[in-house]
BALOBA-1460 file (C-alpha; in Angstrom, 3 decimals):
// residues 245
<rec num="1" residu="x" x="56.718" y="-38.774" z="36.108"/>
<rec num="2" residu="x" x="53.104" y="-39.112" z="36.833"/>
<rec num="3" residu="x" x="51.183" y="-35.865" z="37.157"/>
<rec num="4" residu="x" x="48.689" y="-34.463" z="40.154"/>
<rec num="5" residu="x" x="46.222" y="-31.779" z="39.221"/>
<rec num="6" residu="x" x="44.437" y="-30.166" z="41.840"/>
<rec num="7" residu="x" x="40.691" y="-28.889" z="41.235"/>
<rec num="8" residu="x" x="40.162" y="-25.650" z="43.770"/>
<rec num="9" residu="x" x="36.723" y="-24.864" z="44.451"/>
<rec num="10" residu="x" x="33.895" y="-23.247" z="46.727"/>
<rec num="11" residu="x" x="31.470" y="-25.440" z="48.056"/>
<rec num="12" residu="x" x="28.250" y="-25.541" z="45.067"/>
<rec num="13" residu="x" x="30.346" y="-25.212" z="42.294"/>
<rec num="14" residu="x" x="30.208" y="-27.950" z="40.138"/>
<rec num="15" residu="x" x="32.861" y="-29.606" z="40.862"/>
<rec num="16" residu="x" x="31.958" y="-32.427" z="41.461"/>
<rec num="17" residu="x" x="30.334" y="-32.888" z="38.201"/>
<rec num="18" residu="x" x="33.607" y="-31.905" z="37.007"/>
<rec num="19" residu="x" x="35.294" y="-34.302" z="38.999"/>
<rec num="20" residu="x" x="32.899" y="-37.235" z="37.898"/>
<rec num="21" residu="x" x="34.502" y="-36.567" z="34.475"/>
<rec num="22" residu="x" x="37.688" y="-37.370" z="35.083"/>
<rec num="23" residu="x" x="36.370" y="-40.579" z="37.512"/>
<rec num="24" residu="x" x="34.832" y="-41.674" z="33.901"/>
<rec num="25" residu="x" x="38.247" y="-40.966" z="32.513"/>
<rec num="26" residu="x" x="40.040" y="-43.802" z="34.067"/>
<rec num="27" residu="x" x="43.574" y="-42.472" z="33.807"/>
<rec num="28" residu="x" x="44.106" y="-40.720" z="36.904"/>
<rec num="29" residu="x" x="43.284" y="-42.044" z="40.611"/>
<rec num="30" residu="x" x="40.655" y="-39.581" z="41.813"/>
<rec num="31" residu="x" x="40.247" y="-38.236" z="45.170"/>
<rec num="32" residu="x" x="37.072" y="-36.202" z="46.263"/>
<rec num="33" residu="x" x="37.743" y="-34.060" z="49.029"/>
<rec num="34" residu="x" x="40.568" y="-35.563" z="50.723"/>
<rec num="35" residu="x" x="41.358" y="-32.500" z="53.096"/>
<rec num="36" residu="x" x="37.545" y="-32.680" z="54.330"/>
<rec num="37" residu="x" x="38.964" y="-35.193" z="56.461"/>
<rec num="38" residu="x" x="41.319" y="-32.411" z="58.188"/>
<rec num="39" residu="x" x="38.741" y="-29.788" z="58.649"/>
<rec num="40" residu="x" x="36.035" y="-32.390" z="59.928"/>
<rec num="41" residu="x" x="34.912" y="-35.017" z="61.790"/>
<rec num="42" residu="x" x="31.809" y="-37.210" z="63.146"/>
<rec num="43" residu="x" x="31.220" y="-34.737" z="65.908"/>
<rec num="44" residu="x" x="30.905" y="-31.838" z="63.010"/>
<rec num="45" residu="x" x="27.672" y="-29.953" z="62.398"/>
<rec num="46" residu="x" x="28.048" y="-30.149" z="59.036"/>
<rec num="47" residu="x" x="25.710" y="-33.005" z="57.162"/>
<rec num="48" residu="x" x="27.867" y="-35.863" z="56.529"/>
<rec num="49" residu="x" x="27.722" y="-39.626" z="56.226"/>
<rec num="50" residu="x" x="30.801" y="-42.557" z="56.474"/>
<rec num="51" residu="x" x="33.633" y="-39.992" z="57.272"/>
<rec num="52" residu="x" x="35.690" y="-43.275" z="58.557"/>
<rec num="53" residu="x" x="36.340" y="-43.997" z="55.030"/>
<rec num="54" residu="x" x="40.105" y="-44.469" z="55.378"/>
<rec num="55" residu="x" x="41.378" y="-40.954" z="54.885"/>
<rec num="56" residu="x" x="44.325" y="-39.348" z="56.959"/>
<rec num="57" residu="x" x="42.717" y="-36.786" z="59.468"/>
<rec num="58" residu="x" x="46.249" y="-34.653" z="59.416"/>
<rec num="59" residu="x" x="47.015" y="-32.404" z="56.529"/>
<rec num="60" residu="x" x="50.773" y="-33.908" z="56.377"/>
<rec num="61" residu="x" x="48.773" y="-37.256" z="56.092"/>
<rec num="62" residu="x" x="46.507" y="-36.351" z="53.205"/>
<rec num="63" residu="x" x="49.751" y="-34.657" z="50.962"/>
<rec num="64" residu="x" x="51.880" y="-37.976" z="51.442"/>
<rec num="65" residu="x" x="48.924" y="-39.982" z="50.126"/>
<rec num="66" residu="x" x="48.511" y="-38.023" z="47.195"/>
<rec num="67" residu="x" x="52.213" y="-37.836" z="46.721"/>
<rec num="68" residu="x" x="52.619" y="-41.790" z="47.189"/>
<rec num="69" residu="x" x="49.470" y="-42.587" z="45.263"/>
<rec num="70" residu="x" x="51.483" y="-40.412" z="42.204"/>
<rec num="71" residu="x" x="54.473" y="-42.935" z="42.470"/>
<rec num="72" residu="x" x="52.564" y="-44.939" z="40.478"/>
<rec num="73" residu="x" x="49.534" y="-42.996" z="39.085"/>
<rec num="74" residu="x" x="47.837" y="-39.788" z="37.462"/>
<rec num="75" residu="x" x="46.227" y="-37.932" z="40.688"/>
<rec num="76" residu="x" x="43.227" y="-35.629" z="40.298"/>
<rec num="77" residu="x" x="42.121" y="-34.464" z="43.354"/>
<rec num="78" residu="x" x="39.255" y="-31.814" z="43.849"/>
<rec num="79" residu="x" x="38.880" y="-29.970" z="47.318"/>
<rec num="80" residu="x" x="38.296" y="-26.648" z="48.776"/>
<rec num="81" residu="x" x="40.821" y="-24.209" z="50.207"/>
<rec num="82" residu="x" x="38.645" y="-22.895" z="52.797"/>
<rec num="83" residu="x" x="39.493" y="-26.829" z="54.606"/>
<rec num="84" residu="x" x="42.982" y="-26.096" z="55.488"/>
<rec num="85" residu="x" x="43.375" y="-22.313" z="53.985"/>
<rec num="86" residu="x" x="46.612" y="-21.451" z="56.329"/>
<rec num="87" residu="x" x="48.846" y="-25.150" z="55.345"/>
<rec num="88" residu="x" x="47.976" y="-24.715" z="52.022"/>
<rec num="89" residu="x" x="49.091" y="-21.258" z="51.645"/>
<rec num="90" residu="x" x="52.589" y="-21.802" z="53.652"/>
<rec num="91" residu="x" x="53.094" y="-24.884" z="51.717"/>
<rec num="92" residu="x" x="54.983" y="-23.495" z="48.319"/>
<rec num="93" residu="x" x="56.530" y="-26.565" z="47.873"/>
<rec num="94" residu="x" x="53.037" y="-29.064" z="47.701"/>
<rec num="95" residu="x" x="51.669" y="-26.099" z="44.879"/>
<rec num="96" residu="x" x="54.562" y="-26.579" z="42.407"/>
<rec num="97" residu="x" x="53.906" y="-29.985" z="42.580"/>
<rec num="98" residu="x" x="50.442" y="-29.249" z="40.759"/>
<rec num="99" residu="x" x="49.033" y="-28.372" z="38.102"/>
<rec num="100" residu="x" x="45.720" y="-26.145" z="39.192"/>
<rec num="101" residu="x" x="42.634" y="-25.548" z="38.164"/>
<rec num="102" residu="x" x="40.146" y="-23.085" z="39.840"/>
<rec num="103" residu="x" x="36.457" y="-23.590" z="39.653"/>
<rec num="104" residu="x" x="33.951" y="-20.623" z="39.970"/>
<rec num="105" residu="x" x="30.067" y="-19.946" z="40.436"/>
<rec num="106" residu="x" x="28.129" y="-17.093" z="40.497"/>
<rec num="107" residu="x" x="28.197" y="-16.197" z="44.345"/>
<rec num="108" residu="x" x="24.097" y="-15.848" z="45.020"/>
<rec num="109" residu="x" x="23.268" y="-19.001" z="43.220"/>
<rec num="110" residu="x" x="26.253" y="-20.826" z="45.171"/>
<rec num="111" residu="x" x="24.623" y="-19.690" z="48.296"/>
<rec num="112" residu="x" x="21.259" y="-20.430" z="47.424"/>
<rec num="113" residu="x" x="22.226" y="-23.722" z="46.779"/>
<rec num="114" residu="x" x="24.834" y="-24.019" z="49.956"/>
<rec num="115" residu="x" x="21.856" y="-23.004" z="52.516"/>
<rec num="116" residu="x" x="19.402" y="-25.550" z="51.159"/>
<rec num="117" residu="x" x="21.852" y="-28.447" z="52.359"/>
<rec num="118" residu="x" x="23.073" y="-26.989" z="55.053"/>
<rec num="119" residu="x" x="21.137" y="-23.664" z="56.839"/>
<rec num="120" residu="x" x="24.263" y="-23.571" z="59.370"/>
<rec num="121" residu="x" x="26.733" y="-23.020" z="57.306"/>
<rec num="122" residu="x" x="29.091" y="-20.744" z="58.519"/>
<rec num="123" residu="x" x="30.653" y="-17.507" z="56.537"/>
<rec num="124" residu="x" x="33.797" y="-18.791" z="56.017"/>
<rec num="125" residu="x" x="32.228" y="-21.858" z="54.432"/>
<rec num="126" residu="x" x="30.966" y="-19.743" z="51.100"/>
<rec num="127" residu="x" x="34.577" y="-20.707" z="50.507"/>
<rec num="128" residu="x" x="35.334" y="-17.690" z="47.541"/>
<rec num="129" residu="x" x="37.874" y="-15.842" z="49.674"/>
<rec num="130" residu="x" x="39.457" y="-18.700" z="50.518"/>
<rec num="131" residu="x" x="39.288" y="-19.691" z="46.966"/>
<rec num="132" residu="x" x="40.773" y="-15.935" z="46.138"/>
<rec num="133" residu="x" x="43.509" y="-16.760" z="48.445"/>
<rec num="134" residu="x" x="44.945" y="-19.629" z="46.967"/>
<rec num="135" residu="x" x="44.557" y="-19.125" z="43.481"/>
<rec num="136" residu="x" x="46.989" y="-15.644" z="44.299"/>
<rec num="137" residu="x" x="49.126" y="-17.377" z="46.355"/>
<rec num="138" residu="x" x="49.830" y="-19.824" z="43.201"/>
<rec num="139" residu="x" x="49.885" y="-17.168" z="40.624"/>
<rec num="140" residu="x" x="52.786" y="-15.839" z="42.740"/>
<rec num="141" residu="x" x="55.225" y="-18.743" z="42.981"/>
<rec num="142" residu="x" x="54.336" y="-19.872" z="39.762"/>
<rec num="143" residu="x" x="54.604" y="-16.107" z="38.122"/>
<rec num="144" residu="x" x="51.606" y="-17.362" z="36.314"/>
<rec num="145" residu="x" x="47.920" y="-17.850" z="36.337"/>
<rec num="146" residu="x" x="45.817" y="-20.425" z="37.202"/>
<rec num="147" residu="x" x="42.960" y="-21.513" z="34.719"/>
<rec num="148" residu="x" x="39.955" y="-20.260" z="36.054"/>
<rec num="149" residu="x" x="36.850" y="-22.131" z="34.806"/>
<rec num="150" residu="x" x="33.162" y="-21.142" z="35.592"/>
<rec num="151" residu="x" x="31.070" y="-24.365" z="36.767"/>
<rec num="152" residu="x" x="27.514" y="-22.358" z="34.606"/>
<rec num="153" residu="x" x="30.051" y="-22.184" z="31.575"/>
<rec num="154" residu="x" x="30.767" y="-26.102" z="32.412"/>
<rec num="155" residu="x" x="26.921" y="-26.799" z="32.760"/>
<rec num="156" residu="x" x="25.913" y="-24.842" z="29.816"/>
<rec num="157" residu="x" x="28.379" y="-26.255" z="27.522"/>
<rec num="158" residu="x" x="30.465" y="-29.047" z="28.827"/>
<rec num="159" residu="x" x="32.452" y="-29.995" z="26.198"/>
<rec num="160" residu="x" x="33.406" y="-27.026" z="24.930"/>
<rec num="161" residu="x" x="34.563" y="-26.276" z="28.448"/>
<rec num="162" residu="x" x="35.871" y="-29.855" z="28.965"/>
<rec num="163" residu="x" x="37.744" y="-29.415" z="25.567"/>
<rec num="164" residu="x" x="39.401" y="-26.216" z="26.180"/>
<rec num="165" residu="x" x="40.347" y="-27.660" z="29.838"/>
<rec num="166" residu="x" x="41.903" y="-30.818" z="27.843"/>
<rec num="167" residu="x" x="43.677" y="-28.645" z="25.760"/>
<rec num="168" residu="x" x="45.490" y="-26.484" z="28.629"/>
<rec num="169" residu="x" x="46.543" y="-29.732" z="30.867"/>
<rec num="170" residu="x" x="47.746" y="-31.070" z="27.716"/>
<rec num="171" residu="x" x="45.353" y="-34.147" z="28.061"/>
<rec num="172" residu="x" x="43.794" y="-35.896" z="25.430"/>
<rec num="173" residu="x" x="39.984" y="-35.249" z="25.344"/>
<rec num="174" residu="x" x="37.870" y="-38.214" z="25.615"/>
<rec num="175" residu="x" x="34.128" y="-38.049" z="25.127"/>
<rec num="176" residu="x" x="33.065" y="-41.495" z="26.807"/>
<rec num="177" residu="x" x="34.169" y="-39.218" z="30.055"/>
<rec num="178" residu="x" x="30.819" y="-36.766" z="29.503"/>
<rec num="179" residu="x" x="28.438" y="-39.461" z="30.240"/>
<rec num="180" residu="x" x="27.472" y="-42.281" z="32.963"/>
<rec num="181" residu="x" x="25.225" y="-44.475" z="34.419"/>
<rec num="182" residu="x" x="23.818" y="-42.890" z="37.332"/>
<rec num="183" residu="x" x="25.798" y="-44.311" z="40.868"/>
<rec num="184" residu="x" x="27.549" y="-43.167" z="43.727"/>
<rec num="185" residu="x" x="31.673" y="-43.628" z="42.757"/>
<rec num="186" residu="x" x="32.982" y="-44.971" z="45.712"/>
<rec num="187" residu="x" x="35.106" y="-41.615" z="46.288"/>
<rec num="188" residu="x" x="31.978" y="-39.811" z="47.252"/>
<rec num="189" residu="x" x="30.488" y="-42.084" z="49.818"/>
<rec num="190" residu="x" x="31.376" y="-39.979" z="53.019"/>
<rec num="191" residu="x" x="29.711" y="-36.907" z="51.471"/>
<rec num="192" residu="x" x="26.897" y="-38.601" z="49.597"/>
<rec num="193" residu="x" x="24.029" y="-36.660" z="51.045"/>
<rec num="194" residu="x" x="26.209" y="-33.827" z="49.406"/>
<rec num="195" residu="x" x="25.784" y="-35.550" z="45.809"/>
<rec num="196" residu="x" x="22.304" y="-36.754" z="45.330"/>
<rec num="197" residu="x" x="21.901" y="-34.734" z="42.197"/>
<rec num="198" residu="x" x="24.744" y="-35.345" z="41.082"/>
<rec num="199" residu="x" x="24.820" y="-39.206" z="41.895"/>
<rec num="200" residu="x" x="21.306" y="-39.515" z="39.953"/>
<rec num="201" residu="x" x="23.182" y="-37.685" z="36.644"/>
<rec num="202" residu="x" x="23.964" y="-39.443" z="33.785"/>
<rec num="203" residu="x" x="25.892" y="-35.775" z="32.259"/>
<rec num="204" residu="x" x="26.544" y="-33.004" z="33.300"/>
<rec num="205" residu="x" x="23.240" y="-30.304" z="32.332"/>
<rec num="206" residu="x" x="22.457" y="-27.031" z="32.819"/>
<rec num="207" residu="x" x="20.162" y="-25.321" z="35.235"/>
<rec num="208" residu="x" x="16.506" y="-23.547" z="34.377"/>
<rec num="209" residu="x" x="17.375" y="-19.798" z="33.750"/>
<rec num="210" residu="x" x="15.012" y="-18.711" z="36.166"/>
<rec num="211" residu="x" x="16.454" y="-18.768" z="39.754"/>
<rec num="212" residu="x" x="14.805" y="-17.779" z="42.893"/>
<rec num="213" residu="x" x="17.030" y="-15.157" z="45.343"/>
<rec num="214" residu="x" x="13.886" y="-14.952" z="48.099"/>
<rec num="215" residu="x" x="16.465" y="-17.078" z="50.261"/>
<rec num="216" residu="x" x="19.357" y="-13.965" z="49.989"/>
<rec num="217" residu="x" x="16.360" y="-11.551" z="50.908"/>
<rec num="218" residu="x" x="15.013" y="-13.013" z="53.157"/>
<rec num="219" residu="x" x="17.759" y="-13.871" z="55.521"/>
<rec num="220" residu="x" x="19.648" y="-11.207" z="55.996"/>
<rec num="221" residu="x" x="22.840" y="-13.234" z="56.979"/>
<rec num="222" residu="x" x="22.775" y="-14.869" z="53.484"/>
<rec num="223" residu="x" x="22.725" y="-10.799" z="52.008"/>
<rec num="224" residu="x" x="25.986" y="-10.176" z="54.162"/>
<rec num="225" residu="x" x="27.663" y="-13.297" z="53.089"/>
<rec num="226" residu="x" x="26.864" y="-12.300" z="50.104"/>
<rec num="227" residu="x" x="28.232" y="-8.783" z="49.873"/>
<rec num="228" residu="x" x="31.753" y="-10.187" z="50.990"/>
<rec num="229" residu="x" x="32.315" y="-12.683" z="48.629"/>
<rec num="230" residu="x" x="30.801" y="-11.513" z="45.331"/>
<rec num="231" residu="x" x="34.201" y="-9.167" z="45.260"/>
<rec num="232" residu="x" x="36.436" y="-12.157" z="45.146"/>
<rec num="233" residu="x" x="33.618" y="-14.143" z="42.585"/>
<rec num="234" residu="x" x="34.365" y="-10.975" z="40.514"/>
<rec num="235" residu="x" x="37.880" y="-10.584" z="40.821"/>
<rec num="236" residu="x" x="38.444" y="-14.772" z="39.693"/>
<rec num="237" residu="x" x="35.614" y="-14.673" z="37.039"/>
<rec num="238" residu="x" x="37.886" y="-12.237" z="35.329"/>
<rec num="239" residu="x" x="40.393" y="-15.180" z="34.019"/>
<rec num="240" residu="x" x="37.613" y="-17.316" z="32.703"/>
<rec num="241" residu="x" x="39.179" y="-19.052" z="29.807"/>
<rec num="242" residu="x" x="36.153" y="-19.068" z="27.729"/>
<rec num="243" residu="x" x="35.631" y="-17.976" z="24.200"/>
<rec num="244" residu="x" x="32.423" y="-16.433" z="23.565"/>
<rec num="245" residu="x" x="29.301" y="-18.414" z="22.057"/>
């Protein structure tokens, strides 16, 4: 049987970079965000583009697309609890279907980056409790738990990280997949304002050391968003399957 993995993240991440891997893969049918299209619409505040890009607006839609789309290939999709936190959690039955991955970054930089595209963004949208949430709510009906990777690990040293990922979904590691031309995939199109970076890559590379907090203390909303979710950051960034350097 063809296989779905599921890529669980917080918005700012890196997932998408390390969804853009398995794009360059070619062995899996790869969907970016597909419960987005659940949680929003055109008459959202949140900065979108094309969201009439053929999605299913209901969550029972989006699950029997990914399930069809499995009939006949590998499915990778990426997405964030936080769109569709209470379905997800009630829906035992979609999780075993999966094999998960949870994707991590350090909660200030996350935010930092979060408010420069979108200064509205609401708490809930940090996304790590949500995040928190799910990846317990697996670990439970599973009895075991979920690989945990940290997007700075993946930026600092992808394929080590893409390696030891390759080598827990049992999937042979392919090195083409760590470079690209720059483009838009078509996957990303509704979100593309999201993506510039990301969509002017050609790898996936590491950010200066230096980074600038005035943004957390300077708006004191940021500081409380903050101070919830760093617990949950802390509490996931414990099962980081990394070795050391």
């Amino acid at each position: 049987m063809n296989r779905m993995i599921a890529l669980w993240a917080h918005p700012r991440s890196r997932s998408t970079a390390l969804e853009r891997v398995f794009i360059e893969r070619g062995d899996f049918e790869v969907f970016h965000e597909p419960f987005a299209s659940v949680a929003f619409d055109e008459r959202s505040a949140i900065p979108h583009d094309d969201l009439n890009c053929g999605l299913p607006r209901t969550y029972e839609g989006v699950k029997a697309l990914l399930r069809s789309t499995r009939q006949r290939r590998h499915v990778f999709h990426k997405d964030m609890c936080y769109h569709c936190p209470d379905e997800l959690g009630a829906d035992a039955e979609f999780l075993l279907e999966q094999q998960h991955v949870f994707i991590i970054r350090e909660t200030a930089r996350s935010i930092v980056s979060h408010f420069a595209m979108f200064e509205q963004m609401p708490m809930d949208a940090i996304g790590h409790r949500a995040l928190y949430d799910i990846f317990c709510r697996v670990t439970k009906i599973t009895g075991k738990i979920p690989y945990v990777v940290n997007g700075d690990d993946l930026a600092k040293r992808p394929e080590h990280t893409v390696r030891k990922l390759c080598d827990h979904l049992q999937l042979e590691f392919l090195p083409h997949a760590l470079s690209w031309e720059p483009s838009c995939p078509p996957q990303w199109m509704a979100w593309r304002s999201w993506h510039r970076a990301a969509e002017r890559s050609s790898g996936i590379v590491a950010s200066p050391d230096t980074f600038d907090d005035l943004p957390l203390q300077t708006h004191p909303h940021l500081m409380a968003y903050y101070r919830i979710h760093r617990p949950f950051y802390e509490r996931m960034n414990q099962f980081v399957q990394q070795e050391p350097s």
